[in-house]
RODO-179967 format. One record per residue: x, y, z of N, C-alpha, C, O, CB in turn. Coordinates in steps of 0.2 Angstrom, whole numbers, plus 5000, padded with zeros to 4 digits. Glycine has a CB too. Example, Ala and Ser with C-alpha at 12.3 -4.5 7.8 and 13.67 -1.06 7.14 Angstrom:
REM residues 2
506649725039506249785039506649845039507149835042505749785045 506449895035506849955036506450005039506750065040507049975029 
END
This chain:
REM residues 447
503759606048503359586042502859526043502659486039503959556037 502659546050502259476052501359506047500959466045502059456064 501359566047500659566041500759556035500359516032500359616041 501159586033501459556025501459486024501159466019502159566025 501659456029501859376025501159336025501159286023502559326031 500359366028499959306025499759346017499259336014499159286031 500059386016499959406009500359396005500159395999499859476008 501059386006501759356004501459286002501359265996502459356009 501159236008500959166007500459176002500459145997500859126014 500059206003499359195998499559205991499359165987498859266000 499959265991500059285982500459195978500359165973500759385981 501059175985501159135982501159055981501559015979501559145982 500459045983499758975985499458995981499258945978499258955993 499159065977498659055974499059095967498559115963497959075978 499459105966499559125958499259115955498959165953499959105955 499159035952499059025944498259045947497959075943499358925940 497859025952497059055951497059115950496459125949496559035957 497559175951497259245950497559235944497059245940497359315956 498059225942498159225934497559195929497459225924498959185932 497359155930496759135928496159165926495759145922496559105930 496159205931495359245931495659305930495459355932494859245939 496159315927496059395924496559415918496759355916496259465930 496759455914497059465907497659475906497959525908496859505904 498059435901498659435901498959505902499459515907498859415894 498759555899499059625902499259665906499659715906498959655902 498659615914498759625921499159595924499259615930498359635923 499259535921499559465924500459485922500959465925499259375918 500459535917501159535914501759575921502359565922501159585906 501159615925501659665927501659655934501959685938501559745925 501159585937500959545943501859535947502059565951500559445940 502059495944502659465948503059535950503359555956503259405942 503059575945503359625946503359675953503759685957503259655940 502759685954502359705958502459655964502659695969501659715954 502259575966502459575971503059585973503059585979502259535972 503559585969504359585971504559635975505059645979504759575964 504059685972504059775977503859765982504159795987503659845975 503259715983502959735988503259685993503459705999502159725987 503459645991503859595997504559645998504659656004504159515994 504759645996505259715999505159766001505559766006505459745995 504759806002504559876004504159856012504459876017503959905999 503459816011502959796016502659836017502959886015502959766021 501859846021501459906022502059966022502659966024501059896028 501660016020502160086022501760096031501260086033501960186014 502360146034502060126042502160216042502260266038502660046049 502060216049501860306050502860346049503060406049501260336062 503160306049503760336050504060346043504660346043504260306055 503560346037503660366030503160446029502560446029503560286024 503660496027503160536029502460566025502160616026503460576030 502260526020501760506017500960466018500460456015501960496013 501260436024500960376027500860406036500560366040501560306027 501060446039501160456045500560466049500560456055501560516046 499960496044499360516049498960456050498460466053498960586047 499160396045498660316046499060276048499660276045498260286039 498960226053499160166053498860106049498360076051499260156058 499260106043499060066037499059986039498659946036499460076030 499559966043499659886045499159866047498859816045500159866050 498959916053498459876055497859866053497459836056498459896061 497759896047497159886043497259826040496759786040497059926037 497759806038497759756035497759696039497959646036498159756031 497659676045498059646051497359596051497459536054498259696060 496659606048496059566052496259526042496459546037494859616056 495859456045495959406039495159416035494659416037495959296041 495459446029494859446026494959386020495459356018494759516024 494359386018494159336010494259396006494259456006493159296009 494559336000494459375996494259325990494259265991494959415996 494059365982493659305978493959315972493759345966492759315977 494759265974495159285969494959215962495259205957495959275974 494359185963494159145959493559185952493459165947493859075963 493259255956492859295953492259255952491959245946493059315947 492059225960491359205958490859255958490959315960491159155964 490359225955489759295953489259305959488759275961489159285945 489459365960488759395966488259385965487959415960488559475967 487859345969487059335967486359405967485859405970486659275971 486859445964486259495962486259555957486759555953486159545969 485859575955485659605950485659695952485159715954484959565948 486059725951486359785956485859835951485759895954487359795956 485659825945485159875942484259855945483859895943485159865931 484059815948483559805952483659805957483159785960483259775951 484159805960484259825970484259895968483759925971485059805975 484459915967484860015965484560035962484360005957485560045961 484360095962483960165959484460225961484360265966483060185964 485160235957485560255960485760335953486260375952486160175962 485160345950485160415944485060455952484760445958484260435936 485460505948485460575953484960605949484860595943486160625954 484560635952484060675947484160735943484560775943483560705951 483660725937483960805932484560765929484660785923484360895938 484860735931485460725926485560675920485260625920485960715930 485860685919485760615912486560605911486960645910485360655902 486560545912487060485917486860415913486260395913486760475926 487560365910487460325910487860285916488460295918487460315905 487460225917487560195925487760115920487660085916486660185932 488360135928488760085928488860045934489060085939489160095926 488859995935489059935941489659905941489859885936488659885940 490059905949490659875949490359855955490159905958491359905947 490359795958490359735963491059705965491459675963490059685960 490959735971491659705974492159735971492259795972491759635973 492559695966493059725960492659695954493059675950494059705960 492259675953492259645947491559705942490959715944492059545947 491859725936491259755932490559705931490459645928491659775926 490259735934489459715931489359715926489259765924488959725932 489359645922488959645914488659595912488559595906489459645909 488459565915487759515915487059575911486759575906487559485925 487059615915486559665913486859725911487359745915485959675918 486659755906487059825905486459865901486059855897487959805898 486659935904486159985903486060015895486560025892486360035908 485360015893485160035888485460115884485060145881484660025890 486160135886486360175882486660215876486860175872486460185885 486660265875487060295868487460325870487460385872486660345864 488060305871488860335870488860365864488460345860489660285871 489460415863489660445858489960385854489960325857490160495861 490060385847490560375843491260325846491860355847490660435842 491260275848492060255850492160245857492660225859492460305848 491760275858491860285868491760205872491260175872491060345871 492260205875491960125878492160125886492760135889492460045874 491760115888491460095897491459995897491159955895490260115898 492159995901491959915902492559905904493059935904491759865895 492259815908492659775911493359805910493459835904492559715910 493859795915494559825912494759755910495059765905495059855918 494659675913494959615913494959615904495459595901494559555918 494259645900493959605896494259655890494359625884493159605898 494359715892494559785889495359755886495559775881494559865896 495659705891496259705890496559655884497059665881496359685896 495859605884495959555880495559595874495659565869495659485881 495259625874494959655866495559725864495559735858493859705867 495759745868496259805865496859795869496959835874495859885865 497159735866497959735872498559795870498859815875498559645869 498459795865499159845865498759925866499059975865499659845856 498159935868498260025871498059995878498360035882497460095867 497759955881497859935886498459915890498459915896497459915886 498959895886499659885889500259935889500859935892499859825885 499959985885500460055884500160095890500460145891500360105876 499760085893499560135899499560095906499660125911498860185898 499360035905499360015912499760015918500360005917499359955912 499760025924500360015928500960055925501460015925500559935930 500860125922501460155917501460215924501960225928501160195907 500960235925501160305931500760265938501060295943500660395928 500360225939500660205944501060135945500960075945500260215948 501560165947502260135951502260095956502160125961502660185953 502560025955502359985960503159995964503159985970502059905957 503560005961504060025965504160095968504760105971504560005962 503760125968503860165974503260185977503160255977504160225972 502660135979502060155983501960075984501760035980501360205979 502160065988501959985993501359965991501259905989501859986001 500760005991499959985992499759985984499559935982499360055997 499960035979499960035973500259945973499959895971500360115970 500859935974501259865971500759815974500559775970501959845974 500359825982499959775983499359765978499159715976499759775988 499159815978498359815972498759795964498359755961497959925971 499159815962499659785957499459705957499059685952500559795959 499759675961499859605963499359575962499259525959500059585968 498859595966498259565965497559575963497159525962498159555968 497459655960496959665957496759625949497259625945497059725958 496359605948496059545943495359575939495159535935495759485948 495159645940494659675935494559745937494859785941493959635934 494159755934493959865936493859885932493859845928494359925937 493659935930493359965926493759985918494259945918493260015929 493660015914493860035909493660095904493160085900493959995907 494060155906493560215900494060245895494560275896493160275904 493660235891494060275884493660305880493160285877494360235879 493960365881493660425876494260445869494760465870493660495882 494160435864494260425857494560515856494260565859493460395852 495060525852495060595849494360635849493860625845495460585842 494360695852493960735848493160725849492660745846494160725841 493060675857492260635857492160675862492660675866491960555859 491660725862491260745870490860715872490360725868490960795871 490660685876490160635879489860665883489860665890490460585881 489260705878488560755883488360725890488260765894487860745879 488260655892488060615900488560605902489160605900487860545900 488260615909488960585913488860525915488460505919489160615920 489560465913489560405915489460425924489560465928490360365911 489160365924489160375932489160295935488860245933488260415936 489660275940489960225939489960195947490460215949490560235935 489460165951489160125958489660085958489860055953488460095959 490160085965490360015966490159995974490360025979491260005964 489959955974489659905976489959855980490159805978489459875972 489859885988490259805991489659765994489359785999490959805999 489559715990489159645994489459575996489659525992488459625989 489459576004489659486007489359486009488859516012490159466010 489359416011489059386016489659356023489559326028488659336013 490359386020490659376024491259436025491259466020490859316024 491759456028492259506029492659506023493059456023492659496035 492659536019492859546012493459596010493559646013492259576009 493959586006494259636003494259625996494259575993494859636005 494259685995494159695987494459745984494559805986493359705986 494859705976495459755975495459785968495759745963496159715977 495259825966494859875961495459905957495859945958494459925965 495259885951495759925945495359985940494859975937496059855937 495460045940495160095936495860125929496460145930494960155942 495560115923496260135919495560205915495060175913496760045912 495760265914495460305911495860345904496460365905495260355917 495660335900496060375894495960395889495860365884496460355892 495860465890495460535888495860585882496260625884495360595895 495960565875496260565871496160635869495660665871496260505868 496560685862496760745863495860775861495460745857497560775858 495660825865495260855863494660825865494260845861495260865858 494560785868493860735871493660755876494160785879493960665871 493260755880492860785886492460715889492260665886492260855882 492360725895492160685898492160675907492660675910492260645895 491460665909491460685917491360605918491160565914490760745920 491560605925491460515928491260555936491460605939492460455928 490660495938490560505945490460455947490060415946490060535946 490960445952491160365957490860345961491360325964491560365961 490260315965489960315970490260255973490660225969489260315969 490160245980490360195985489960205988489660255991490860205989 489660125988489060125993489560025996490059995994487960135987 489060026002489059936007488259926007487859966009489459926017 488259876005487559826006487359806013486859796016487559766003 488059786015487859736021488459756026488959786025487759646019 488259726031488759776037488959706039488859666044488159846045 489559706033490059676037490959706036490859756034489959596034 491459696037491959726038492159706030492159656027492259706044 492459766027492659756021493159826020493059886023492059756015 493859796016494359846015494459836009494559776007495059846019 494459896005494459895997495059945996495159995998493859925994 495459925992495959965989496059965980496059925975496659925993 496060035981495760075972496360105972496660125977494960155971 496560095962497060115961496760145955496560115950497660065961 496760205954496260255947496960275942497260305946495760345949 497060265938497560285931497160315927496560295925498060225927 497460405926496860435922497260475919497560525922496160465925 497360465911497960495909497460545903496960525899498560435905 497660615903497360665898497660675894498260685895497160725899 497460675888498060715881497660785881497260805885498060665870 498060835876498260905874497560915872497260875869498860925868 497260975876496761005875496160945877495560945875496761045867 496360895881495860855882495360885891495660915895496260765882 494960865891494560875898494160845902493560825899494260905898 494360825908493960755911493860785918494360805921494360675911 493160785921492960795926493260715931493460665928492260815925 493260725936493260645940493060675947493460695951494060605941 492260655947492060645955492060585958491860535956491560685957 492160605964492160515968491860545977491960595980493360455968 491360485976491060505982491060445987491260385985490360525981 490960455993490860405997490460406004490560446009491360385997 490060346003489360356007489460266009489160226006488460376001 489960246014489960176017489360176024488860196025490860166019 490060116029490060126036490560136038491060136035489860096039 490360136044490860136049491260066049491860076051490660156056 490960016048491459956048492059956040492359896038490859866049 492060006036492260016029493160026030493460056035491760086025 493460006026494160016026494460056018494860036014494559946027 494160116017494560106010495460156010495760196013493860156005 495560116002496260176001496260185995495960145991497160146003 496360215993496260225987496860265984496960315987495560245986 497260255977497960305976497560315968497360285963499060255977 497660395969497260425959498060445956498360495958496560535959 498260405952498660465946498460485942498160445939499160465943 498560535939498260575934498860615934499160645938497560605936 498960585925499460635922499260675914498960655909500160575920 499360735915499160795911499660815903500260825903499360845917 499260825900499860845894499660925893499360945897499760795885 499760955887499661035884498961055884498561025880499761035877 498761115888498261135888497461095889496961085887498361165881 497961055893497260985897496961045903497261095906497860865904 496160985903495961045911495760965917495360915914494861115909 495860965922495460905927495160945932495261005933495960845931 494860915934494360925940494260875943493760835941493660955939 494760865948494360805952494360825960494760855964494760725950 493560795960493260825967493260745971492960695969492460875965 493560765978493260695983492460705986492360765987493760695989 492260675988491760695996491660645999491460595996491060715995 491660636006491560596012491260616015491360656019491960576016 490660576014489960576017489960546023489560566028489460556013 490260476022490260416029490560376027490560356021489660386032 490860356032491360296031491660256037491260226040492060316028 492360246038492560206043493260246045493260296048492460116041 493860186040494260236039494460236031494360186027494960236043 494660296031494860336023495460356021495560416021494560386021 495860316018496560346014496460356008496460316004497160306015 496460426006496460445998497260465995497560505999496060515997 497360455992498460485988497960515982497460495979499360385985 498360575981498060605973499060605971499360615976497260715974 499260605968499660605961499760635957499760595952499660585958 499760715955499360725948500060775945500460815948498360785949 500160745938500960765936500560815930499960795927501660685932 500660875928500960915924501360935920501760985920501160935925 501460875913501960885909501660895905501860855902502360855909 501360935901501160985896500961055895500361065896500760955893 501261095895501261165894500361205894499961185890501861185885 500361235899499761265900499161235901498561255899499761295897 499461165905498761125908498461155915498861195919498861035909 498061135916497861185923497061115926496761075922497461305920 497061115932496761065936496561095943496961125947497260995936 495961075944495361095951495561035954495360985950494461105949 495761015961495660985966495460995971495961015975495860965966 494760975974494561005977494060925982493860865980494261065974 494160955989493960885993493460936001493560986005495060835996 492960886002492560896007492560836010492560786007491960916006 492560836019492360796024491960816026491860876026492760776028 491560756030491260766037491060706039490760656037490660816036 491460716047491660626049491460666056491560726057492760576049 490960606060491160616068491060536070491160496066490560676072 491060536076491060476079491860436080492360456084490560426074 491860396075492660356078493060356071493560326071492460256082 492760396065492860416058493660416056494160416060492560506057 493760406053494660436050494760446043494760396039495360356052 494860506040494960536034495660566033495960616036494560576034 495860526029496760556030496760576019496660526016497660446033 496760616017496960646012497760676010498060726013496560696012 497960646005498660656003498860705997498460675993498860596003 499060735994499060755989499860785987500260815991498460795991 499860765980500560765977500560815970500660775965500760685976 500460875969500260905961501060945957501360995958499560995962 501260895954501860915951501960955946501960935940502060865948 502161005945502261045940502961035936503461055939502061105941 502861015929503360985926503461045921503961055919503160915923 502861075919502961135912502661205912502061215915502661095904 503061235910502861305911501861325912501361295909503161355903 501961365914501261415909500561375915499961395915501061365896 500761315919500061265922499961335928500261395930500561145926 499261295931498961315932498461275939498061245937498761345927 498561275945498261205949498161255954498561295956498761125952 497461235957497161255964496761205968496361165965496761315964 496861205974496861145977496461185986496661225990497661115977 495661135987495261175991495061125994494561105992494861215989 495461086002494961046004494661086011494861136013495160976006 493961036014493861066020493461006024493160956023493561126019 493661036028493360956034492860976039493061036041494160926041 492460956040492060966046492060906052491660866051491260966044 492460896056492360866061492260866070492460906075492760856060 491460806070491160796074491360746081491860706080490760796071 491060746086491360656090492060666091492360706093491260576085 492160616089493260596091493560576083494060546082493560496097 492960606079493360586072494060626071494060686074492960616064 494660606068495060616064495160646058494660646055495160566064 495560676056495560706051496260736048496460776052495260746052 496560726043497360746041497360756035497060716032497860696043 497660826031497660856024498360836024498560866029497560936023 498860806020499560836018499560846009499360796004500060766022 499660916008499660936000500360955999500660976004499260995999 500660945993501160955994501261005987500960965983501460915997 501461055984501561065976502361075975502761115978501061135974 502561035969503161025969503161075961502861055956503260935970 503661125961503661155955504361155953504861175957503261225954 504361125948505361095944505561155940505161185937505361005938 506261145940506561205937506161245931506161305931507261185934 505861205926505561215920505061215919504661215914505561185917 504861245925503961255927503961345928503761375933503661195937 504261365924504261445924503561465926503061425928504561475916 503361515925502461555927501861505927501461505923502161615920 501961465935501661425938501361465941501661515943501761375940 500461455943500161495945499861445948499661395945499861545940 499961435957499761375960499361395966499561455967500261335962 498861365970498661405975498461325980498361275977497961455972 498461335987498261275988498061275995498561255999498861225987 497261285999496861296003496561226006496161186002496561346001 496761236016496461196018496261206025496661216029496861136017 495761206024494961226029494661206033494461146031494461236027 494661216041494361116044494161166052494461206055495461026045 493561146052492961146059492961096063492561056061492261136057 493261086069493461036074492561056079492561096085494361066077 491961036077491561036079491361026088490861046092491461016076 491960976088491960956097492660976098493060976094491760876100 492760976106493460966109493760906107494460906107493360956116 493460836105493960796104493960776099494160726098493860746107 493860816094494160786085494460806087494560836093493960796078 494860786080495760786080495960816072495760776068496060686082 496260866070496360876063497060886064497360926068495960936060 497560836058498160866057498160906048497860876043498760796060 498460956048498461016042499161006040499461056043498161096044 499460976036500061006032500161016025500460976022500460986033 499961076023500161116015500861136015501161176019499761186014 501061096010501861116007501961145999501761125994502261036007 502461205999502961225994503561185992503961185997503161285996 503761155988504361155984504361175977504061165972504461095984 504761225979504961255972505461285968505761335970504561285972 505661255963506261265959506561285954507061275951506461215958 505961335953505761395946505761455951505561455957504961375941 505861515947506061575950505561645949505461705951506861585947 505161615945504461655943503961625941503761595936504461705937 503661625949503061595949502561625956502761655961503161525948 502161605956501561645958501361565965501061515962500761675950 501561565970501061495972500861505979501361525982501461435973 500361505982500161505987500061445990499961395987499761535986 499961435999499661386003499461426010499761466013500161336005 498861386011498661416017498261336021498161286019498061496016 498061366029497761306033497661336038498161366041498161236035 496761336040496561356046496361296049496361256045496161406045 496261276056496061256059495561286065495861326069496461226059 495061276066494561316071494061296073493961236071494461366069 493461326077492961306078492261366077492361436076493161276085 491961336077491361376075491261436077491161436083490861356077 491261496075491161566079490561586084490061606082491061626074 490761576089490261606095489961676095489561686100490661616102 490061726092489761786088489261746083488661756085490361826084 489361716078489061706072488461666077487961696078489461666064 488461606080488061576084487661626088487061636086488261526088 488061646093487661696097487061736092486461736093488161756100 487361766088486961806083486161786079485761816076487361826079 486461706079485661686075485261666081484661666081485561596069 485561656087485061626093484561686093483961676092485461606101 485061766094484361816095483961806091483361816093484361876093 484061796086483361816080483161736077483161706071483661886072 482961706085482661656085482861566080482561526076481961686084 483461576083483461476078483861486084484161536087483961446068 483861396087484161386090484861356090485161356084483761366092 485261326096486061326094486061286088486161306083486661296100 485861206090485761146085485761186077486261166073484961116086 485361226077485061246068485561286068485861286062484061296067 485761306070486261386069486961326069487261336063486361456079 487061296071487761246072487661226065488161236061487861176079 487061206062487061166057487161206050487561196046486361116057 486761266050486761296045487561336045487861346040486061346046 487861346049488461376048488861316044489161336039488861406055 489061236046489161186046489161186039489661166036488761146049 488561206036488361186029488661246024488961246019487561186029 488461296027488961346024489661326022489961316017489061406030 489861326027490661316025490861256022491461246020491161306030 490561236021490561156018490461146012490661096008490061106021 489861206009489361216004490161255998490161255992488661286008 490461276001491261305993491361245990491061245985492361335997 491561205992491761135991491461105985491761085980491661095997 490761115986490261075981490161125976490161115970489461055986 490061185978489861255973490561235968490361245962489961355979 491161205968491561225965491361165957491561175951492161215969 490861105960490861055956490461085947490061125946490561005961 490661045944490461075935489761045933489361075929490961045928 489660995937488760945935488360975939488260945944488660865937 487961035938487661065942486861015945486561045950487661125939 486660975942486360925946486660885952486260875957486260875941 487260865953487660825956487760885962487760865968488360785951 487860945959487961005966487161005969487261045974488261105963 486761005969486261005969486060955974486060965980485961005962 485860895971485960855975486560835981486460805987485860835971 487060845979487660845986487560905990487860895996488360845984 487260965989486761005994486160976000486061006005486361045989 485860915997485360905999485760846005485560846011484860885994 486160806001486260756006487160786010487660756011486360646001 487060836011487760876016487160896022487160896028488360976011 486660896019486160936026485760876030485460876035485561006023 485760816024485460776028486060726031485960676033484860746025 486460756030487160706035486960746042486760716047488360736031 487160826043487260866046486860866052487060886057487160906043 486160836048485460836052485560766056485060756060484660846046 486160706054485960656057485660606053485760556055485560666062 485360616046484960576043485160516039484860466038484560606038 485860536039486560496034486860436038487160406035487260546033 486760426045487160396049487560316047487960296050486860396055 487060286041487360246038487060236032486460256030487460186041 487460186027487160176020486660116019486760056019487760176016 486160166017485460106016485360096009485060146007484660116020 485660046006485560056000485960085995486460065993485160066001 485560145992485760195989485560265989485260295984485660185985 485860305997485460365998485460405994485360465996485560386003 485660405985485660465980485060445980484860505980486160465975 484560395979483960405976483460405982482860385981483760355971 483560435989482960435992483060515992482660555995482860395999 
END
């Protein structure tokens, strides 16, 4: 417990300053949360959800952190030009963990619809923000969720109202800027009420190249016949730590789509969570990598089916280059009362050199007696036919390596619903491919 305890001492030296800087609603379920986490401590590789990262040692270098919510001296809508093109997007800023609202973008939401601070969300609307908070994710059973519990102090906030379709897509930058080795601990609460529609697009970007570990905890709850896209991208460095755990729980005839992509980073722990308790909901998760160098991408995935009639497919795929790393564990869990589940769950991965490293495990549980589910996992390398065959007719290996690269890589994106955002994540998969990506300057969605 020797990494734990400067986090055990910290939470309990600085209480009353993080209770200070953020909203009774999040403060309520604080103690609660460290009480797990001091019990539990990092999850280590001999829990088997945790096995393909070693999480301790992320946490092992001393980072700052700005548990007082001093304000970043910058102005993140005049650093950033961060519209994807063709698309119509309102932009949002999150710094470190704290929502940007000093300046707030000139837009038209629907009717009802509110984008904002979560700290601030909490004091303007306590009781819908206290009926969902920290409800699905569970600080007693995910250590990192209880740590982000304990100390996360703001984030985002989105609410979509009965029956609002919200023609833009919110599009929502977060933003790590220090000037010294940073951690930063991010709250997202989403809730997409019955029959409301709405897409979110996550960006991750670093300013400055210093060492930063962020830990995101996304709650995104749908009601009956409601629909919410959720893409989340990510374009760091290599000195970057992120983890990030999504739940997302489903009611009657809901649809999700949530799509990952890793573009560049350092290392990357994603947990997806996604429960199934309303009768003939159905959900796209779908995930692309491409890591080389000294990279680590570890994707987890948990899709529960709780009620008949659902419907979940699940498509990641990895391109790995250099000595990057790489590990899928999926798992679909279908309960007695999940009668005609119709599940599918594919995972695809290009070990580009001898020394990447991919581990693949797709799992069935299932406890209903008619149902339809599928899993599969290839692992492989580039076809020496298909190469051979462009070299004749003049492209060389390079171009031939790249373009197949992009091919297989290219399902992933094809699947996404914003066809601006596919468009553009067409353009910057080929300029990763090509080398052009090798770190984040700025904001490479607008060059």
């Amino acid at each position: 417990m020797q990494i734990e305890q400067q986090y055990i001492d910290l939470y309990a030296q600085s209480q009353q300053i993080i209770f200070d800087h953020s909203a009774d609603v999040m403060n309520a379920v604080r103690d609660e949360a460290f009480k797990h986490f001091k019990a539990q401590g990092f999850p280590t590789r001999k829990m088997e959800r945790y096995k393909y990262t070693d999480i301790p040692s992320l946490f092992e270098p001393n980072y700052g952190l700005n548990l007082r919510g001093l304000e970043v001296p910058m102005n993140p809508y005049d650093t950033f030009r961060c519209d994807v093109p063709n698309i119509s997007s309102s932009l949002y800023f999150v710094v470190n963990d704290r929502f940007y609202s000093r300046v707030l973008p000139e837009t038209h939401l629907e009717s009802g619809l509110i984008v904002d601070s979560l700290s601030r969300a909490a004091q303007q609307y306590p009781e819908l923000v206290a009926s969902h908070y920290a409800r699905i994710a569970k600080a007693n059973e995910d250590a990192l969720t209880a740590f982000n519990t304990m100390l996360a102090q703001d984030g985002l906030f989105v609410y979509v109202p009965r029956g609002v379709r919200e023609s833009r897509t919110i599009q929502v930058v977060n933003i790590l800027r220090s000037n010294v080795d940073l951690m930063a601990n991010r709250r997202v609460l989403i809730i997409v009420e019955e029959n409301a529609d709405v897409n979110l697009l996550f960006c991750d970007h670093t300013t400055d190249n210093r060492k930063f570990l962020t830990t995101q905890v996304i709650e995104a709850y749908v009601s009956d016949g409601a629909h919410l896209e959720l893409n989340c991208m990510e374009e760091t460095h290599a000195h970057n730590v992120r983890i990030s755990n999504v739940y997302i729980e489903q009611q009657g005839k809901s649809k999700v789509s949530h799509n990952i992509i890793t573009l560049h980073n350092g290392v990357t722990r994603n947990k997806l969570d996604l429960v199934m308790k309303g009768e003939g909901a159905e959900c796209f998760c779908n995930g692309c990598v491409i890591a080389d160098k000294q990279q680590h991408v570890d994707n987890n995935t948990v899709i529960d089916h709780q009620a008949p009639h659902c419907e979940s497919n699940q498509l990641y795929k990895y391109v790995l280059d250099g000595y990057a790393k790489g590990a899928f564990a999926g798992l679909i869990l279908v309960r007695h009362e999940a009668q005609k589940t119709n599940s599918q769950e594919t995972n695809q991965n290009l070990c580009a050199s001898p020394t990447s490293h991919m581990f693949s495990q797709p799992m069935l549980e299932i406890y209903a007696d008619d149902v339809r589910c599928n899993h599969g996992s290839t692992i492989g390398q580039l076809n020496d036919a298909a190469l051979f065959y462009m070299q004749q007719r003049g492209i060389d290996r390079q171009e031939a390596k790249t373009l197949l690269e992009m091919a297989f890589i290219n399902e992933v994106i094809d699947k996404m619903e914003i066809e601006p955002l596919r468009n553009r994540l067409h353009h910057l998969v080929e300029k990763r491919f090509r080398g052009e990506l090798d770190k984040c300057e700025g904001c490479s969605l607008c060059k």
